[in-house]
C-alpha positions in Angstrom: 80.8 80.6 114.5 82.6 77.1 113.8 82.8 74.8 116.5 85.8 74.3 118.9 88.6 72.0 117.4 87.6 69.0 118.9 83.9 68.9 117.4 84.9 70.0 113.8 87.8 67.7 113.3 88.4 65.2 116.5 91.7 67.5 117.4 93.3 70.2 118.1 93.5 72.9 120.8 91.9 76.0 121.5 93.1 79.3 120.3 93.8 81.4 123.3 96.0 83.9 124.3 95.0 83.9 127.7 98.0 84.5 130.5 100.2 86.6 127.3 100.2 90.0 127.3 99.6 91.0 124.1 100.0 95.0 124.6 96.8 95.6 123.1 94.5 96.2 125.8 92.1 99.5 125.3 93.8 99.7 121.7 90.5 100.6 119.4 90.6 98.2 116.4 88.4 98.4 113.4 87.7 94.6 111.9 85.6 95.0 108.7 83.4 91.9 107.6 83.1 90.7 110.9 79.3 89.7 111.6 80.1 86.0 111.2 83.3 83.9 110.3 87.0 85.0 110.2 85.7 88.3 111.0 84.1 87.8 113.6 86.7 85.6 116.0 89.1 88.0 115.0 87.3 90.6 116.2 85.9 88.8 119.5 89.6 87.5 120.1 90.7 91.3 119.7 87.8 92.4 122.6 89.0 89.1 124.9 92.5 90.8 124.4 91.2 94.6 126.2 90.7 95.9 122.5 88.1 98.3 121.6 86.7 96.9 119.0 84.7 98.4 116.0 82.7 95.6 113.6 81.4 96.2 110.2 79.1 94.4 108.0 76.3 94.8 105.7 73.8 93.7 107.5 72.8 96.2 110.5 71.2 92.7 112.4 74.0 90.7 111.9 76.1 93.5 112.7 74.3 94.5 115.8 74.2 90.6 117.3 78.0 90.1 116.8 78.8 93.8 118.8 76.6 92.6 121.3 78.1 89.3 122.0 81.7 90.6 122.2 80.8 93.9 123.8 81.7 96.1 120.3 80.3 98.9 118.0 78.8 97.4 115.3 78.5 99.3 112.1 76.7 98.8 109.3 79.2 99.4 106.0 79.3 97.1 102.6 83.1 97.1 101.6 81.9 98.5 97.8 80.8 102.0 99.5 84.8 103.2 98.8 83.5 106.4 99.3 81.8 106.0 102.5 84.8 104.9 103.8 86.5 108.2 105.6 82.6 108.6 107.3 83.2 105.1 108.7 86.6 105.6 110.1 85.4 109.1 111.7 82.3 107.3 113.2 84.7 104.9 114.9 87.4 107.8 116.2 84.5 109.9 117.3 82.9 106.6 119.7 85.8 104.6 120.1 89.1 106.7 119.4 91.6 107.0 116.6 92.1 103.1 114.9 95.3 101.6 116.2 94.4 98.1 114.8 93.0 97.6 111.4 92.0 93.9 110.2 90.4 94.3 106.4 88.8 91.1 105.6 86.1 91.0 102.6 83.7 88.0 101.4 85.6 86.3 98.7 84.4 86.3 94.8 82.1 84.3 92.9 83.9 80.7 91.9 83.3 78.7 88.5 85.5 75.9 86.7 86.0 78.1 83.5 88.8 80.5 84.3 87.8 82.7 81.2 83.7 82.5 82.1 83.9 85.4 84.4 82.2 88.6 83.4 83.8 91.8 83.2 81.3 93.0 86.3 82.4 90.1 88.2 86.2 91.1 87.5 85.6 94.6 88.5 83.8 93.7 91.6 86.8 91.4 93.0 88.9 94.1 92.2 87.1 96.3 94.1 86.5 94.2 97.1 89.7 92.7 97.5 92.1 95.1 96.2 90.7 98.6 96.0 88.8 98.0 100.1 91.3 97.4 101.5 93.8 100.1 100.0 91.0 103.0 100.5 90.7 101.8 104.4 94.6 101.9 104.7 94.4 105.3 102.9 92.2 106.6 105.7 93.8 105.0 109.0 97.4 104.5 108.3 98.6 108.3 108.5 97.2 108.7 111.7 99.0 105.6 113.1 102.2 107.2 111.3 101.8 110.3 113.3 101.3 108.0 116.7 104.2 105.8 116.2 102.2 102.5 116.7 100.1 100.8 114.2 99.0 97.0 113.2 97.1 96.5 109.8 96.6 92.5 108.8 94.7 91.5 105.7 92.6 88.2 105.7 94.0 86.7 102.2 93.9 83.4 101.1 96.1 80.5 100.1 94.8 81.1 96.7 96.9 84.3 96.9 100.2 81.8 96.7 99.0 78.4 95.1 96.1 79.3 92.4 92.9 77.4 93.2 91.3 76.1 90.3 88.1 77.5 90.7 88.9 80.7 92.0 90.4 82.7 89.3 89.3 85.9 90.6 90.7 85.3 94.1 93.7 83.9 92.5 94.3 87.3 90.6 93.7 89.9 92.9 94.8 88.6 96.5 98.0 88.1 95.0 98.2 92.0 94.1 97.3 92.8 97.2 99.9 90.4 99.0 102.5 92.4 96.8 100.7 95.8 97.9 100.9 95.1 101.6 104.7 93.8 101.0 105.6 97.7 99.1 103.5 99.4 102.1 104.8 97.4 104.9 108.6 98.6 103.3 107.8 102.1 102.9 106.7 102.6 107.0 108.2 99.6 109.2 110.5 102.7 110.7 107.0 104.4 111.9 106.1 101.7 114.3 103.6 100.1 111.8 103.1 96.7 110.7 101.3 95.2 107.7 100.8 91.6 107.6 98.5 88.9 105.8 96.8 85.9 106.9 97.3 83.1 104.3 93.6 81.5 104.7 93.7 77.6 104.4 91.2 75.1 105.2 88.8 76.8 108.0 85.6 75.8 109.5 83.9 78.6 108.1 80.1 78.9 105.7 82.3 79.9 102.9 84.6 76.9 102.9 81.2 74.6 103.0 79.8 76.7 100.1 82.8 76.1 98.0 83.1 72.3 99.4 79.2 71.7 98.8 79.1 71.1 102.4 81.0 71.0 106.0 81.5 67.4 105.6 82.5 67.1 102.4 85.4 69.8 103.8 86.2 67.6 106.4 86.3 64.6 104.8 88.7 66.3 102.3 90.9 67.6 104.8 91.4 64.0 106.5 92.9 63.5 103.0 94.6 66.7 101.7 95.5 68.1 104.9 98.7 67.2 106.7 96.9 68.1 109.9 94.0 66.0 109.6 91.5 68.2 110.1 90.0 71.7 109.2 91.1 74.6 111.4 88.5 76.5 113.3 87.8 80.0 113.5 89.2 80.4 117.0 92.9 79.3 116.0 92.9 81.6 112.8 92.2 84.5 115.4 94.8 83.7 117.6 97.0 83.9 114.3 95.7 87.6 113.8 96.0 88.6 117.4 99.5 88.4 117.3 99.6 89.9 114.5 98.1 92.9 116.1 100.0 92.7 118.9 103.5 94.5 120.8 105.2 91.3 120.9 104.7 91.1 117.1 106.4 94.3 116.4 109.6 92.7 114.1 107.0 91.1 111.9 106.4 93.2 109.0 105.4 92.5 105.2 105.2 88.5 105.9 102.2 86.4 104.8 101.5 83.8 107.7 99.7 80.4 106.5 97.3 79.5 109.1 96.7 76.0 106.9 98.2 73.1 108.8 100.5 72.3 106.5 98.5 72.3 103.4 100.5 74.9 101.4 103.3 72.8 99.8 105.2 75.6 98.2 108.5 77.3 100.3 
């Protein structure tokens, strides 16, 4: 996990909750690529909030540290296996309970310079991941939260969703249909006491950001520049984001997109 705010950018302050009552203590949430990154401190900021929290990933290790660490289930799932889906949600009802929470986060595509050098597979695969995942796990949680009357589902998106990124076409494409998916959903059931929200990813301390950047530094040394806040955001505060997302107090906030990005997003 990134380091606290202080040691990745000389700044900042933690992202605690702690002293709020967020309303979401021994609600079971399911946080899907969570072994390392975003994932993960949303999911260990969910379990410091009461949550029960379910983690999936594709590697049972990985997996199996991060549930230790925060006290979780760790499952073992690759967000391709659409159809192994439904057996993942009714392994986590069966331990846990029925999923109250749902954060649907997914390892973004491949990157390249040449918008029109992708391959078909590599089209069909970001469609998959970051369009079709998420809709299949909504498909198998959301009526169940219907029927309860309480429900919080937040996709991990990314500021390439509203302001295209050069080299990420593919992200580009498809978070932006899935922004407009969760906006149609979020419409169809904010009288059911469900919420549907997305996190607008900016510059985060995270292994992706220093594979796209070449490395950590060369992030933060960008982000002194680009950034209004001076710094790359860390893990911790992008979780504290999502936490209110999930919680009670959030329960008016429906079909937004939230930049977590200090201040780099220049459109309105």
């Amino acid at each position: 996990m990134p380091s606290s705010p202080r040691e990745t950018s000389g700044g900042g302050r933690s992202g605690s909750l702690d002293g709020v009552d967020l309303g979401i203590g021994n609600r079971v949430a399911l946080v899907t690529g969570a072994s390392k990154g975003l994932g993960r401190a949303v999911a260990a900021a969910l379990a410091a909030e009461g949550a029960r929290v379910a983690l999936t990933a594709r590697s049972a290790e990985r997996v199996e540290e991060a549930a230790a660490d925060i006290g979780g289930l760790g499952v073992v799932h690759d967000s391709s296996d659409l159809d192994g889906i439904p057996a993942l949600v009714g392994r986590v009802q069966k331990e846990l309970g029925p999923v109250d929470i749902l954060v649907t986060n997914t390892g973004g595509p491949p990157a390249g310079p040449d918008a029109l050098a992708f391959s078909r597979e590599q089209w069909e695969a970001a469609y998959r991941s970051l369009m079709l995942f998420p809709m299949a796990m909504i498909e198998c949680t959301l009526p169940g939260m219907r029927e309860r009357g309480w429900g919080r589902i937040v996709n991990v998106s990314s500021i390439a969703a509203r302001e295209p990124v050069a080299p990420l076409m593919l992200s580009n494409a498809h978070r932006a249909g899935t922004l407009a998916a969760f906006k149609t959903i979020a419409r169809q059931v904010a009288g059911d006491g469900v919420t549907l929200n997305s996190l607008i990813t900016g510059r985060i301390a995270t292994d992706r950001l220093a594979e796209l950047s070449g490395s950590l530094e060369n992030a933060q040394a960008g982000a002194r520049e680009q950034v209004p806040a001076g710094r790359l955001g860390t893990a911790e505060e992008f979780a504290a984001a999502a936490v209110f997302l999930c919680s009670e107090p959030a329960s008016y906030v429906t079909g937004t997109a939230l930049p977590v990005d200090g201040g780099l997003m220049a459109s309105i």
